[in-house]
N, C-alpha and C positions, 0 to 999 in steps of 0.2 A: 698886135698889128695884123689886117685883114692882108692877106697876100696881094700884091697890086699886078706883078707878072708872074708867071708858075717860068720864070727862066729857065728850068731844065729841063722846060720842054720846049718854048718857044726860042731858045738860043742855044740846043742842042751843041752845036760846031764850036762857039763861042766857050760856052762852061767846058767840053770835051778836050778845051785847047789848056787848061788846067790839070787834067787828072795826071798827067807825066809829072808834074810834082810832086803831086801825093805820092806818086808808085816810087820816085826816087828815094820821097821823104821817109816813104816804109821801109827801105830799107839802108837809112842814113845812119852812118857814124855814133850820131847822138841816138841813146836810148829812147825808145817808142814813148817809154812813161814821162820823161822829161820832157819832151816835146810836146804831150798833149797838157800836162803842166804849164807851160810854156800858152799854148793856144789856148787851155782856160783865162790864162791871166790876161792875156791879148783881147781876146773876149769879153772880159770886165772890163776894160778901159773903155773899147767901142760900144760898152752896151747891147751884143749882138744875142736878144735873148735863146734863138735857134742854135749856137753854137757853146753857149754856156750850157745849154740841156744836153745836145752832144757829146763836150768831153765829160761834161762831170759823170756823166754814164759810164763813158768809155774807163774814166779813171775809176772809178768806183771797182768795175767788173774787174778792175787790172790790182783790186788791192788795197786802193788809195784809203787812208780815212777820212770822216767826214767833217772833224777837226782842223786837218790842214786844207781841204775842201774850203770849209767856212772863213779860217784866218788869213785866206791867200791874198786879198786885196793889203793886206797887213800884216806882209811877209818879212819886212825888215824889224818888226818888233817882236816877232812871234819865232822861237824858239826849235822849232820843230824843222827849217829846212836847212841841208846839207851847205853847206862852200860853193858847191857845184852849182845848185838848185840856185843861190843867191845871185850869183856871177851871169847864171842865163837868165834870171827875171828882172836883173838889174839890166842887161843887154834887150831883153826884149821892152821893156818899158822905152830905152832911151831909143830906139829904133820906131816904136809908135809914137810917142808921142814927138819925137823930133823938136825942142822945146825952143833948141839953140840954133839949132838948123845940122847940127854934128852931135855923131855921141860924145860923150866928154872924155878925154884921156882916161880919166885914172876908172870907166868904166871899160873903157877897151882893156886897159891892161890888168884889170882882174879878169878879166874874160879870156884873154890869154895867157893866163896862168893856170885857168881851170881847163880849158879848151884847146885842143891843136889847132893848124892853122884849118883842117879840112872840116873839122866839129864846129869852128866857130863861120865858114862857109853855110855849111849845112844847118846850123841854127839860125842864121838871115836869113837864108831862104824860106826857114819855116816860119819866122816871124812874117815876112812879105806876102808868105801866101794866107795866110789866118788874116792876116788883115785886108786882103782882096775877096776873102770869101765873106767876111762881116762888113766888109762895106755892099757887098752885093746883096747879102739878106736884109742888110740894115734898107737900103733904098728899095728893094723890090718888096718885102718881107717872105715869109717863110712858114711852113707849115711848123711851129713850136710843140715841143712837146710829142711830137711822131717819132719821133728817133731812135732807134733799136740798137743795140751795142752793137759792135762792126758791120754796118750796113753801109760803109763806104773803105772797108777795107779791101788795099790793096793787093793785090796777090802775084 
């Protein structure tokens, strides 16, 4: 997709009023690596190709292999993630896609079994912000494929 607004220049104040998330988000409860986990997968449901080039970078450089990379969309069949890993990709799935209009119990309560109350805080907010950042690439588009490992790392 050809970029339709370059937003982070013509709505500087606006995208700027995001970045306190990220900085909270770098330094939240939940592990760095499950989060960006987390926002790959988030990424594959919206289609947001800028943000899938992103993490998969980001994970990649963090270790990830390219195995659980590839079977993520088909994470409930696929053998290779943790208890933990399933409980947040099953919480960020029912948080996107909102099907019922509510997550469903017996997803909140794996997710509180895996998560404290402040981890499973801290993992909505990063689902809500991945999904505000791929809607905003999605409708404006995005320079794809530019994206250098921690080029929006928090500090």
């Amino acid at each position: 997709m050809t970029q339709r607004i370059k937003f982070t220049e013509t709505e500087k104040e606006a995208m700027s009023s995001l970045y306190p998330l990220n900085k909270y988000l770098s330094k939240s409860s939940v592990e760095k690596h499950l989060l960006d986990l987390i926002y790959f997968r988030v990424s594959q449901i919206n289609g947001c190709a800028f943000c899938l080039d992103m993490h998969s970078k980001d994970l990649r450089a963090m270790g990830e292999s390219e195995q659980r990379l590839y079977l993520l969309s088909a994470w409930r069949e696929a053998p290779f993630y943790s208890n933990r890993e399933r409980a947040a990709l099953a919480w960020a799935e029912a948080l996107t896609k909102l099907e019922s209009g509510l997550v469903p119990d017996e997803i909140y309560e794996e997710a509180r079994k895996k998560f404290s109350e402040k981890e499973l805080v801290d993992l909505t907010l990063a689902v809500t912000t991945i999904n505000t950042y791929n809607r905003i690439n999605i409708a404006f588009g995005a320079d794809t494929g530019s994206y250098k490992v921690g080029q929006f790392d928090q500090n």
